[in-house]
Chimera marker file (.cmm) of the C-alpha trace (Angstrom):
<marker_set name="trace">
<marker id="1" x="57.053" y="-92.764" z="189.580" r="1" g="1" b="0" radius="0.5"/>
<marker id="2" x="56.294" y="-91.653" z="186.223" r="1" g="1" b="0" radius="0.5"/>
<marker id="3" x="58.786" y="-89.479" z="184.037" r="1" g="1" b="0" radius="0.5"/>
<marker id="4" x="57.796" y="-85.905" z="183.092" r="1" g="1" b="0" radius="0.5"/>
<marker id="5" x="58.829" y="-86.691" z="179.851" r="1" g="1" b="0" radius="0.5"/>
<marker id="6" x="58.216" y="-89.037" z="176.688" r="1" g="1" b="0" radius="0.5"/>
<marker id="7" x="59.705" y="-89.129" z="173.752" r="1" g="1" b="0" radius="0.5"/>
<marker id="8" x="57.223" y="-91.534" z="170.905" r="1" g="1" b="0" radius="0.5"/>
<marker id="9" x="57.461" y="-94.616" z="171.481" r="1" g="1" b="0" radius="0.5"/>
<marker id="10" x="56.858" y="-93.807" z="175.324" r="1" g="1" b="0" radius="0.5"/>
<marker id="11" x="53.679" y="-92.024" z="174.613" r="1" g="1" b="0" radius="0.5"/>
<marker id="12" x="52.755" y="-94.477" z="171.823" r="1" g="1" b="0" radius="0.5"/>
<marker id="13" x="53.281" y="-96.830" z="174.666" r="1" g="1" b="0" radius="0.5"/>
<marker id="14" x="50.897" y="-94.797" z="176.690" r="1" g="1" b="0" radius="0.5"/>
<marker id="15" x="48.536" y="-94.511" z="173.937" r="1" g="1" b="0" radius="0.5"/>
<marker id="16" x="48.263" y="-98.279" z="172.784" r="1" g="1" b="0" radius="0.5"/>
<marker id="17" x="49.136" y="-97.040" z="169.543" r="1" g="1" b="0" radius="0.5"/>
<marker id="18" x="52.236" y="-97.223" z="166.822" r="1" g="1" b="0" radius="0.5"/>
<marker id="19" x="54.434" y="-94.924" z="167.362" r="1" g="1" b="0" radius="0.5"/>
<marker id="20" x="53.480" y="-93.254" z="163.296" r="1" g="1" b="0" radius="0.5"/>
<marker id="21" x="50.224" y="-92.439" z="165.032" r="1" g="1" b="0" radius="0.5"/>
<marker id="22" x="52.139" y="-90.637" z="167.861" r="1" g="1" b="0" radius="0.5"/>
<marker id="23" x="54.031" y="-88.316" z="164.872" r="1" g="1" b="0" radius="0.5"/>
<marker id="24" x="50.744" y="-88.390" z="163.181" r="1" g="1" b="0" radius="0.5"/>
<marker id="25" x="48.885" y="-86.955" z="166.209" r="1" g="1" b="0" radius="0.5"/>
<marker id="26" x="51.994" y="-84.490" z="166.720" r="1" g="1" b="0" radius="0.5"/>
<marker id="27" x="51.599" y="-82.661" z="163.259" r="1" g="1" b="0" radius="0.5"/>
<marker id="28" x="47.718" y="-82.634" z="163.894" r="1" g="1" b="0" radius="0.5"/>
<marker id="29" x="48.480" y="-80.851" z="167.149" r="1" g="1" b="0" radius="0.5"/>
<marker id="30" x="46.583" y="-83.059" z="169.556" r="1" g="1" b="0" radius="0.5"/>
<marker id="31" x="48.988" y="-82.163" z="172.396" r="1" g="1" b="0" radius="0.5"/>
<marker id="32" x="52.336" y="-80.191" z="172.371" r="1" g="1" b="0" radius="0.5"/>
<marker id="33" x="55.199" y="-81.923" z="171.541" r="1" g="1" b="0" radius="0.5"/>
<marker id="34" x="58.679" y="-80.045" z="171.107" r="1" g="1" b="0" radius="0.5"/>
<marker id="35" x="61.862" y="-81.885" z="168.552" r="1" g="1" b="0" radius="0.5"/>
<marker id="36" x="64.927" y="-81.675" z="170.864" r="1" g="1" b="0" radius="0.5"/>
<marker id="37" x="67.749" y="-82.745" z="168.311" r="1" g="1" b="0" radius="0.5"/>
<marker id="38" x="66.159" y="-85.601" z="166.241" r="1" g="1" b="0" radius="0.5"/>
<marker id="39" x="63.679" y="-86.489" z="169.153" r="1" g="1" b="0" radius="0.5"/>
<marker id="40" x="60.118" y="-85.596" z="169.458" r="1" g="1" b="0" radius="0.5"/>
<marker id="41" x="59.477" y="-84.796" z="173.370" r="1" g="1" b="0" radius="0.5"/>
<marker id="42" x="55.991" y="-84.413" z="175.253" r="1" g="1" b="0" radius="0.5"/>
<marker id="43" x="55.338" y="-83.771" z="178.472" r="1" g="1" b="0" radius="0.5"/>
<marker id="44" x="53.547" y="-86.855" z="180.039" r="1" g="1" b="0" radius="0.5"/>
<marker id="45" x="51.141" y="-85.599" z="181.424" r="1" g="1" b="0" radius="0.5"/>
<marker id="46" x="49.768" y="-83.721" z="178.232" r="1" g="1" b="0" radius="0.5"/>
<marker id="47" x="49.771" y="-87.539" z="176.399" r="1" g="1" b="0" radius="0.5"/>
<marker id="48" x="47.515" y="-88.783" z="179.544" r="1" g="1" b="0" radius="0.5"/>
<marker id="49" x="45.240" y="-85.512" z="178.937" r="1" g="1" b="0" radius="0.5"/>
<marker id="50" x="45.017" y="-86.648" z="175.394" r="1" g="1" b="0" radius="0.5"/>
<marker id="51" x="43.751" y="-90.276" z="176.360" r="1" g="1" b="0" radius="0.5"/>
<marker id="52" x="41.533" y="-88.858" z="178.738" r="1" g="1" b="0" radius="0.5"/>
<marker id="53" x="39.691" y="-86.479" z="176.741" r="1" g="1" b="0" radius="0.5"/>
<marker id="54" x="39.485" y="-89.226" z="174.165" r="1" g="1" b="0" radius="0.5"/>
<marker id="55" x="37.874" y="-91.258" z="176.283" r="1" g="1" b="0" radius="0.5"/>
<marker id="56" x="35.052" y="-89.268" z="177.754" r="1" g="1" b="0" radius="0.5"/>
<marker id="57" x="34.342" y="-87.983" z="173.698" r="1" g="1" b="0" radius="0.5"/>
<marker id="58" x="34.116" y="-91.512" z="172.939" r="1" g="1" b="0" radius="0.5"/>
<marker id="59" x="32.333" y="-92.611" z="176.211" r="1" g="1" b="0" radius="0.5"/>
<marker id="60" x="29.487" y="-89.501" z="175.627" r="1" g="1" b="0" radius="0.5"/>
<marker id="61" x="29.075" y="-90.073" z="172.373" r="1" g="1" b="0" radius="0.5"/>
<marker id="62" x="28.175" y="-94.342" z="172.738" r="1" g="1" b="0" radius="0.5"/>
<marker id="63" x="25.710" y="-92.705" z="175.413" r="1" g="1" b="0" radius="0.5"/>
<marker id="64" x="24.059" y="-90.404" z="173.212" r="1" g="1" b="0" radius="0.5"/>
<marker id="65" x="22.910" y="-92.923" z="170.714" r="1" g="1" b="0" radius="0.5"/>
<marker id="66" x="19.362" y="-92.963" z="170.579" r="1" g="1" b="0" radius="0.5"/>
<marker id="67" x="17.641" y="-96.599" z="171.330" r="1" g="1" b="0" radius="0.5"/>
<marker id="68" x="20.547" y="-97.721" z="172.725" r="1" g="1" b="0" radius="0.5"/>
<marker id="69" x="20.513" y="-99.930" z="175.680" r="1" g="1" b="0" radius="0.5"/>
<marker id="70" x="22.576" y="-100.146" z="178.280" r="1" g="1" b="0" radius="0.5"/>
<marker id="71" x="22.991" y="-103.329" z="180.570" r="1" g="1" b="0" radius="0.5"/>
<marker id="72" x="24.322" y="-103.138" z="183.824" r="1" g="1" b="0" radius="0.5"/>
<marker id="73" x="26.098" y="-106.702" z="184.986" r="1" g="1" b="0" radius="0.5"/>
<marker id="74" x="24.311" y="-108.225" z="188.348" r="1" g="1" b="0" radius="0.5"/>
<marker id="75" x="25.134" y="-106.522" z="192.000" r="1" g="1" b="0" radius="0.5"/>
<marker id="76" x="26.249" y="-103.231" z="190.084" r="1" g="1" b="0" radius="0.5"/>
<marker id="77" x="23.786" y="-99.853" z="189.204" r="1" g="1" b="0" radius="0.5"/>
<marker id="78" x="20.343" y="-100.692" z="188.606" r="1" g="1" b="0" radius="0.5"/>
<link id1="1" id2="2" r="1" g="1" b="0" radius="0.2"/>
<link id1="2" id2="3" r="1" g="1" b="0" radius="0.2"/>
<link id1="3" id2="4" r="1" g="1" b="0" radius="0.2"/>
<link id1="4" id2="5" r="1" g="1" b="0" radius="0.2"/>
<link id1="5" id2="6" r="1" g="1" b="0" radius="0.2"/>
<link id1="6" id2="7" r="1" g="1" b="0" radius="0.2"/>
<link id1="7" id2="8" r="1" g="1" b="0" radius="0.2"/>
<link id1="8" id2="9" r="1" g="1" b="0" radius="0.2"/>
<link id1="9" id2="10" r="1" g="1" b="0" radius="0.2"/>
<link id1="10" id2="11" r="1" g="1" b="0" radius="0.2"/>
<link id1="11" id2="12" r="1" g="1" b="0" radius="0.2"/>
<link id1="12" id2="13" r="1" g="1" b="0" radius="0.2"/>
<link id1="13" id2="14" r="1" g="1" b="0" radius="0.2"/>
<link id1="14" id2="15" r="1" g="1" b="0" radius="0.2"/>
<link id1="15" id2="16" r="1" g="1" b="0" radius="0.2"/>
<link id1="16" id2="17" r="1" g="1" b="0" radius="0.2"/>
<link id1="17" id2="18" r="1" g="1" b="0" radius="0.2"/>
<link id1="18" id2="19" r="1" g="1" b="0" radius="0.2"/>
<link id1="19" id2="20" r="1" g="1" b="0" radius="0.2"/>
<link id1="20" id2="21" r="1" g="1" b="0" radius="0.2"/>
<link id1="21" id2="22" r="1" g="1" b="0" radius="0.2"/>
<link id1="22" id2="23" r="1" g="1" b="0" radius="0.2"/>
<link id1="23" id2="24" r="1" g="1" b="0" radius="0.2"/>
<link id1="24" id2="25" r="1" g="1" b="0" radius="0.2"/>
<link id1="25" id2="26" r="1" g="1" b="0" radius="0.2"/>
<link id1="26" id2="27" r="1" g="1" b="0" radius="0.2"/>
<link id1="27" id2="28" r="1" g="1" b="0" radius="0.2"/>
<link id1="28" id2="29" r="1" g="1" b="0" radius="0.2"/>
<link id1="29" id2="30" r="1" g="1" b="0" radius="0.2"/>
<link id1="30" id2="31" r="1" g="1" b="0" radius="0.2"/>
<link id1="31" id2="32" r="1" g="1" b="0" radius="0.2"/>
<link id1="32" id2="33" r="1" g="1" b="0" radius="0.2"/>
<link id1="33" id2="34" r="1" g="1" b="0" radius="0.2"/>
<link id1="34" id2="35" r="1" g="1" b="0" radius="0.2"/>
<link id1="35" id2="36" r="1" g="1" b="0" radius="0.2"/>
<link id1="36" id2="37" r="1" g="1" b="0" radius="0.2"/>
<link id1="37" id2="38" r="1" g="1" b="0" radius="0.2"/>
<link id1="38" id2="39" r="1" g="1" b="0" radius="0.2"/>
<link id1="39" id2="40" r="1" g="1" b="0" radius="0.2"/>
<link id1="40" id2="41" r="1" g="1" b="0" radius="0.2"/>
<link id1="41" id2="42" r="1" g="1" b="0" radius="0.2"/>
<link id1="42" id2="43" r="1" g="1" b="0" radius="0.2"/>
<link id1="43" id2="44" r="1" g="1" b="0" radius="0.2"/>
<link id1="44" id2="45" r="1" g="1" b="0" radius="0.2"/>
<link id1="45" id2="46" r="1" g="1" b="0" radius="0.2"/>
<link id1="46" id2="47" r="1" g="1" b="0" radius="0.2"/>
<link id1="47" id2="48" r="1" g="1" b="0" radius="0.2"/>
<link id1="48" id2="49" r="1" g="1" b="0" radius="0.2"/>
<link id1="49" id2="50" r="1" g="1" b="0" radius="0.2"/>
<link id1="50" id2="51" r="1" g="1" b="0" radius="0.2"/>
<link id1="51" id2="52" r="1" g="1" b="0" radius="0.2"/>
<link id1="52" id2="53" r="1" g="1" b="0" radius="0.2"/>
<link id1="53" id2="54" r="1" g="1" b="0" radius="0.2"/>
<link id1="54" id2="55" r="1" g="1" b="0" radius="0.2"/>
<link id1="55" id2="56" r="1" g="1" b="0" radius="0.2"/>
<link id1="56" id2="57" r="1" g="1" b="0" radius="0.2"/>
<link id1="57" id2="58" r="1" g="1" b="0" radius="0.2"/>
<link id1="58" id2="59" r="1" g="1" b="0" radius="0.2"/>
<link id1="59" id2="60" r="1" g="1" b="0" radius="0.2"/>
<link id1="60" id2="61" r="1" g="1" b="0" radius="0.2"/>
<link id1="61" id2="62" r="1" g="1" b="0" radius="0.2"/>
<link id1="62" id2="63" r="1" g="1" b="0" radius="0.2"/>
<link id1="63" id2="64" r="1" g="1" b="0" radius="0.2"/>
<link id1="64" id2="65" r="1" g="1" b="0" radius="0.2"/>
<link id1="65" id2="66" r="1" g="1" b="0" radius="0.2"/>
<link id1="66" id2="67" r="1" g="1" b="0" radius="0.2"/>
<link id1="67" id2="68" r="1" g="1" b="0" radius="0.2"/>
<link id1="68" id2="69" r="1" g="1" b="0" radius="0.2"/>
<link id1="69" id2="70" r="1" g="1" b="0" radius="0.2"/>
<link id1="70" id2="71" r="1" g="1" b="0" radius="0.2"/>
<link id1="71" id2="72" r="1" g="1" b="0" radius="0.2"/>
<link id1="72" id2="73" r="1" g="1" b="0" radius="0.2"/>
<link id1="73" id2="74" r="1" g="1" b="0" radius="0.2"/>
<link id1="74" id2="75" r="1" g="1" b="0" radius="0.2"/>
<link id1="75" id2="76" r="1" g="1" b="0" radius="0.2"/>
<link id1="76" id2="77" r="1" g="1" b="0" radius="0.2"/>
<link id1="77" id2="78" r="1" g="1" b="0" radius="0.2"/>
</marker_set>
């Protein structure tokens, strides 16, 4: 079972990324975040949100190129 919590390097962890682009992301305000004494803290399931959003951006926008082809491996959707 997952914490409710992170603190960065957990949700840099999450993220696949250094934990600068965690503060980086922070100050931007991609997701709440909250400084309990010296610690940044966010709520884990607002980092997965993050990740998840960026994903389906990312995943629309390679489908929206025009020309672009997409192949489909053997045995999966025609």
């Amino acid at each position: 079972m997952s914490t409710p919590t992170v603190d960065v390097k957990g949700a840099a962890e999450i993220l696949r990324v250094h934990p600068n682009t965690v503060i980086d992301l922070i100050q931007a305000g991609a997701f709440p975040a909250g400084k309990v004494g010296r610690a940044w803290v966010m709520m884990t399931r607002d980092v997965l949100a993050y990740a998840e959003k960026v994903v389906i951006e990312q995943t629309a926008e390679r489908l929206q190129i025009p020309g672009r082809r997409i192949r489909h491996r053997r045995g999966g959707l025609p």
